[in-house]
N, C-alpha and C positions, 0 to 999 in steps of 0.2 A: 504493500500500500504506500501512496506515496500525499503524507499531507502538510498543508498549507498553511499557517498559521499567522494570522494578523493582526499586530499590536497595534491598535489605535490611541495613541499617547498624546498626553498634556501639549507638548511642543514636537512632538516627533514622530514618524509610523516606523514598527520594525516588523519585516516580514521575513517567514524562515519558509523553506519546505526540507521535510525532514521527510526518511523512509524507513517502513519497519523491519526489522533485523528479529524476527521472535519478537519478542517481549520489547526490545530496547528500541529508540529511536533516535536515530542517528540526521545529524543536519547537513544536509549534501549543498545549501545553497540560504544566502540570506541577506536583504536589504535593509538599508537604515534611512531616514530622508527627515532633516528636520523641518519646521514650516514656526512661522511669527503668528504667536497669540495677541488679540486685540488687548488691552490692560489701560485703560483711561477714565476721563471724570473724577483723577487724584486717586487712583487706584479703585477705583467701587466698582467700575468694570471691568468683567473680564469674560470674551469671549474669539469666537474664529469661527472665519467661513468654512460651511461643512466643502465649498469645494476646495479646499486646499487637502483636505482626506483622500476625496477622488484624486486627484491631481500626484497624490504620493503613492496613491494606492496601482494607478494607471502606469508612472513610472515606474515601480517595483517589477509590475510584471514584467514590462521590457526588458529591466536589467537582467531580471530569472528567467526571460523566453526560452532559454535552451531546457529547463525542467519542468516547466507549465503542463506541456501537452497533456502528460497524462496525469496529472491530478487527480486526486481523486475524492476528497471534502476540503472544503475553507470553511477554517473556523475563525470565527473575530473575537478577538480580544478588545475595552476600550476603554476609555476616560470616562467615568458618569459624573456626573448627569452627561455632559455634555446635551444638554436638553435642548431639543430642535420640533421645532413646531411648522408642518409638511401639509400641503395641499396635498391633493390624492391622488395625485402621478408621483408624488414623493417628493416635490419641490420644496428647499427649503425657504420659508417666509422669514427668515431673520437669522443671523448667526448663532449659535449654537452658543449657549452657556453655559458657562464654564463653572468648577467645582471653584474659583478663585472669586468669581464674582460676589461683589455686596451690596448689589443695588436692589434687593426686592427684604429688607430689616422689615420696611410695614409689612409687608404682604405677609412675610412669616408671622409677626406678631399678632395680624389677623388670624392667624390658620387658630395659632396655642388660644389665644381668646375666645373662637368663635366653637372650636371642635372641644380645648380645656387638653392642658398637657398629660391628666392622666392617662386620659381615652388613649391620646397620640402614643403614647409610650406603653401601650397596653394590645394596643392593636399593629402599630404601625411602629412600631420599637423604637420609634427616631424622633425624636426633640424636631421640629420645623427650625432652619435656620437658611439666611438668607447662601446663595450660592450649591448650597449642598441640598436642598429640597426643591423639587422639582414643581412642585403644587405651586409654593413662591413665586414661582418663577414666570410660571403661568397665569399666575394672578397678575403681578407687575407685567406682561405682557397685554392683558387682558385690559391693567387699569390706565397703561401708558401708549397703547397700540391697537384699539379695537378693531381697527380696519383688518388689520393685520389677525386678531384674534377671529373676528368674523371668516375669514377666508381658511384657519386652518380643519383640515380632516383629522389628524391626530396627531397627539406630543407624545414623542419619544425620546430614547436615549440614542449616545452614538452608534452602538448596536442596530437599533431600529432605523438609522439613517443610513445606514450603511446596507443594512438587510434587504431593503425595502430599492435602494438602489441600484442591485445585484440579481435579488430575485423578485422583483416586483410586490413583495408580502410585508406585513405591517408584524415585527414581532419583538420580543423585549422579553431578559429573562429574570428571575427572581432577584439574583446579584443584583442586575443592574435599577431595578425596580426600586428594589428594597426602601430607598433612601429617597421615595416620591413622596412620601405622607399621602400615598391612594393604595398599596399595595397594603397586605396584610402580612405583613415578615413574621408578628409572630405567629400565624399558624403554617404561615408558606404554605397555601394552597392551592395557589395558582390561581388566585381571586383578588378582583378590585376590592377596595372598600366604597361600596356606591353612598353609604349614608355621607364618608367625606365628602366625596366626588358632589355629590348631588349638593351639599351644602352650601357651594362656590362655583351652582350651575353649570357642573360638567357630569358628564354621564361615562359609564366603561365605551360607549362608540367612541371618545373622543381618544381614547388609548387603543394599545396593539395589543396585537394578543399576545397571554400569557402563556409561552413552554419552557420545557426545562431547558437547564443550560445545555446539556448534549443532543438538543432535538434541532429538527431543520424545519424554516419556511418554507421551502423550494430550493431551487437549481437554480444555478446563474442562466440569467437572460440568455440565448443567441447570440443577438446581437452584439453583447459584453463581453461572451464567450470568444468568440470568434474574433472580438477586438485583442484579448487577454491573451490570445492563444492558447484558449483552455478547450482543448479537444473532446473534453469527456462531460462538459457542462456540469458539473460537478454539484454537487447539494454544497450549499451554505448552514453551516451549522451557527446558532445563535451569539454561541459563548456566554460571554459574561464581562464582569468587571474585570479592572486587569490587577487590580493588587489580589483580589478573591483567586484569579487563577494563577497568580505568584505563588499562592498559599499552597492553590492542588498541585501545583509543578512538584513542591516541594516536599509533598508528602503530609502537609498539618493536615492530623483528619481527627485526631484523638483531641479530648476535651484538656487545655492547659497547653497546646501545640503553641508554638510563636513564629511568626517572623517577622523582619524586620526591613520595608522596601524603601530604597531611596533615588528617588526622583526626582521629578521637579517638586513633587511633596517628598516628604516621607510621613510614612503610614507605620505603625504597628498594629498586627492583626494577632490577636490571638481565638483559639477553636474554641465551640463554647457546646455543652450539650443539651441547652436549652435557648431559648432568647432572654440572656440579663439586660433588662434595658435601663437606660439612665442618659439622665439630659450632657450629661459629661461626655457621652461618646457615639459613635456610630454605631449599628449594628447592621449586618447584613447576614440577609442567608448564604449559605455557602453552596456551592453547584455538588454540594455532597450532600444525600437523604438526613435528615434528622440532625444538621447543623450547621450555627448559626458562627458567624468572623466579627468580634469586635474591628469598628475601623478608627481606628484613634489617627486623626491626620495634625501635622503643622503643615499649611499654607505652603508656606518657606521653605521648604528645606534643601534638598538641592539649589532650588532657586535665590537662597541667603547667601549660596557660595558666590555662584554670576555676578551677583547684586556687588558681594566684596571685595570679587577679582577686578572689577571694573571702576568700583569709587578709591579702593586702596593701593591695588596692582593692577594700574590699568597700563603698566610699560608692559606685563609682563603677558605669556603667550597662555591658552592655554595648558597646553604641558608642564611648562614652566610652574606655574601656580598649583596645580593641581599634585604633581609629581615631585616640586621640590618644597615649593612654601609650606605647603599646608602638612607634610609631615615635620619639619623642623620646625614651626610653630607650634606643633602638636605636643610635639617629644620635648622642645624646652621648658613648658607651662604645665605636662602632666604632673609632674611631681611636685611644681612649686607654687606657693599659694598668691591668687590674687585678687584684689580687692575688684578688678574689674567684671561686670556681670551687663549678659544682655537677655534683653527679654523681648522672647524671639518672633512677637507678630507682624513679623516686616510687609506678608500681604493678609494679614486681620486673622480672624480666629473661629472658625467654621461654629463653635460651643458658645458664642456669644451673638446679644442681641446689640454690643455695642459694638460699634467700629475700632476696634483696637488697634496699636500701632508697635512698632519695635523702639528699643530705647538700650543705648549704651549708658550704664550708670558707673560712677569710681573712677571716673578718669581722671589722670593729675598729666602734668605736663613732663613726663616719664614713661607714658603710657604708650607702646609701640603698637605697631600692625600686629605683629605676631600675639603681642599680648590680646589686642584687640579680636584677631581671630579664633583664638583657642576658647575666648568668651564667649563668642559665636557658639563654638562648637560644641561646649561646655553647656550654654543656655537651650541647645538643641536637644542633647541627653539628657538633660532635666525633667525639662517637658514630658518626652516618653516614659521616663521611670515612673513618674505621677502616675500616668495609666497603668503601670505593669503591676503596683505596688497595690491600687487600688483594685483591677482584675485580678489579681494572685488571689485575694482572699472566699472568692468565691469559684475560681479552680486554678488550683494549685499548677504550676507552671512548669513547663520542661528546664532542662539545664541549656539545652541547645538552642541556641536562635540563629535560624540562618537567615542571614545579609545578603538583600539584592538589591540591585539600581546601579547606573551610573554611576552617582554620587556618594557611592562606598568604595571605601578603598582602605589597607590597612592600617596607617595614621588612626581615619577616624575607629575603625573597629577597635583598635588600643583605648580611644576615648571612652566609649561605651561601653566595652571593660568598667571602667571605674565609673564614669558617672550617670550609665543607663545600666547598667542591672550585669555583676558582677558571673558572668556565666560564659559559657565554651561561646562561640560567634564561627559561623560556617560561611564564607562568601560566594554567591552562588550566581550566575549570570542569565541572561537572556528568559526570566521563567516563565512571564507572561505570556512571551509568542510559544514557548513551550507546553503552556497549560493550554492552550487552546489545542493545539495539535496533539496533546494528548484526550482532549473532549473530540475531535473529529473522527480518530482511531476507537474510541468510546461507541462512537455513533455507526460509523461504518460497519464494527462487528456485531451490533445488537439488527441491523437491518439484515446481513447472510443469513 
């Protein structure tokens, strides 16, 4: 079998096709292609046109033409929300928003008001907050854009815009749902909640439909196929979230599982075997039966780095910074104490109703980059322990956390050693487009 797997990322698409060997799957071919997120209005915005997707997604195949033909499932991995709101040929009516965005504070504080946060966290596991809730979002489209809200068929995730673009079908799976304040995560039943929906006159038509994460809408188009050089028209599998399928790459399947992804966020996920919910964190179901992925995200994380290499080291090259600074920044400040401290909401704080910001505090006129950066780095393991410390007591945690993203590398793994949660650290690459291609492999054998 030979499958497909596509990461649809915050700033970036990574596509693999891997083939199966037995059990193992091995990666014969794989594209990277970054693309510019919208981020203005003083940071409250943040979003990107869904055609810069297609656009990477079009190029990928190019580059992998010579492995295409015989394909034989694509599965999508992606950013959520990234919520996009589609006429019914699938056209997107506005850019796709982003899990960074802050522009829809009222519209959540409507949802918690009008619905009452126990229901929300009782049903729908997830606190409403502006950017990470989808209802939000739709609301601030609805109360800022009616033309626009008039004209749409249904709101989806990047999945669903991506699905629906491929194989002509409207579909979204529990992962990706989770975090709509319309979904019912806690019982994951592949059901809307209509009493929400219906609260803020929208009905389950105006959503796609609900299947698992290893299930398919359809085949890619002809038309696409034939553009793609995809010989075998292959089924489109749903997937899911991509840090959710970081998690299944990786094996967390057991209740107290961790890992740890760094991106353009960084997320800690831990396995849960029930839905613990709390206005403190995310939850989502997991594309595994009977369990739920705390999503504990910073905004920032990866993205704190860019932000430093460019205001503090902006002589310096990527490599440069990444490969030389930030370990020897790391290794001089691990051992030594400083008064300097950052507090890491540099794009706001998905767990709050207020617009929060980031702040270097202790600085004296002594205070260098390197110091300045390890307090970065330092204020970024903080944050996380918070969650692990607080999730530990309701299931007890593994010793191992495997590390993935870009944005990890072994400097910071030494960091998180000490000041995110003293335990073994595994670094582990590419898992998202790997979780999917393992959901396609899923699908393909349950169909023979």
């Amino acid at each position: 079998m030979k499958l497909f797997g596509v990461d649809v990322g915050t700033t970036g698409m990574k596509m693999g096709v891997y083939r199966t060997e037995g059990d193992s799957l091995n990666l014969v071919g794989q594209f990277s292609r970054e693309y510019e997120v919208n981020v203005y209005n003083n940071g409250l915005f943040g979003d990107i046109e869904q055609e810069k997707w297609q656009r990477a997604f079009a190029e990928g195949c190019r580059e992998l033409r010579d492995l295409m033909a015989d394909v034989d499932v694509i599965t999508l991995a992606g950013t959520t929300p990234g919520m996009s709101a589609m006429d019914r040929d699938g056209n997107a009516l506005y850019p796709a928003i982003l899990m960074l965005d802050q522009r829809s504070r009222v519209q959540a504080q409507r949802i918690i008001k009008t619905i009452g946060i126990k229901t929300l966290l009782e049903e729908t596991g997830n606190m409403p907050v502006a950017g990470g809730c989808s209802l939000a979002s739709i609301l601030w489209i609805k109360d800022n854009h009616p033309d626009i809200f008039d004209k749409v068929h249904k709101f989806g995730h990047t999945n669903t815009f991506m699905a629906r673009w491929l194989t002509g079908k409207f579909a979204i799976d529990p992962s990706s749902a989770s975090l709509m304040a319309l979904y019912n995560t806690v019982k994951n039943d592949l059901t809307w909640n209509e009493d929400i929906a219906g609260a803020f006159g929208l009905t389950p038509d105006h959503l796609p439909q609900l299947i698992p994460s290893h299930e398919s809408p359809g085949r890619v188009m002809s038309t696409l196929a034939s553009e793609f050089g995809l010989k075998k028209e292959p089924p489109v599998v749903i997937g899911g979230n991509d840090a959710v399928l970081a998690a299944y790459s990786l094996g967390i399947k057991d209740p107290g599982d961790v890992i740890n992804v760094n991106g353009t966020c960084e997320i800690t996920l831990v396995c849960l075997p029930k839905c613990y919910s709390s206005p403190k964190y995310n939850v989502r179901a997991h594309v595994l039966p009977d369990r739920w992925l705390t999503l504990y995200v910073m905004n920032a994380g990866g993205k704190a780095f860019e932000w430093f290499r460019s205001v503090f080291c902006s002589e310096m090259e990527a490599d440069e910074f990444y490969d030389s600074f930030v370990p020897k920044a790391v290794d001089t400040w691990l051992e030594r104490e400083s008064k300097v401290t950052y507090v890491p909401f540099l794009m706001g704080s998905r767990y709050s109703q207020e617009p929060l910001k980031a702040e270097f505090l202790g600085l004296t006129t002594e205070t260098s980059r390197e110091e300045l950066l390890t307090a970065l780095v330092r204020g970024l393991c903080e944050y996380q322990r918070e969650h692990l410390e607080e999730i530990g007591i309701k299931a007890p945690l593994d010793r191992v956390i495997p590390v993935t993203g870009g944005a990890a590398n072994p400097a910071l793994i030494r960091a998180k050693k000490k000041w995110m949660r003293n335990c073994d650290y595994i670094q582990e690459e590419q898992s998202s487009m790997r979780g999917a291609a393992m959901l396609g492999k899923k699908y393909l054998e349950e169909i023979q």
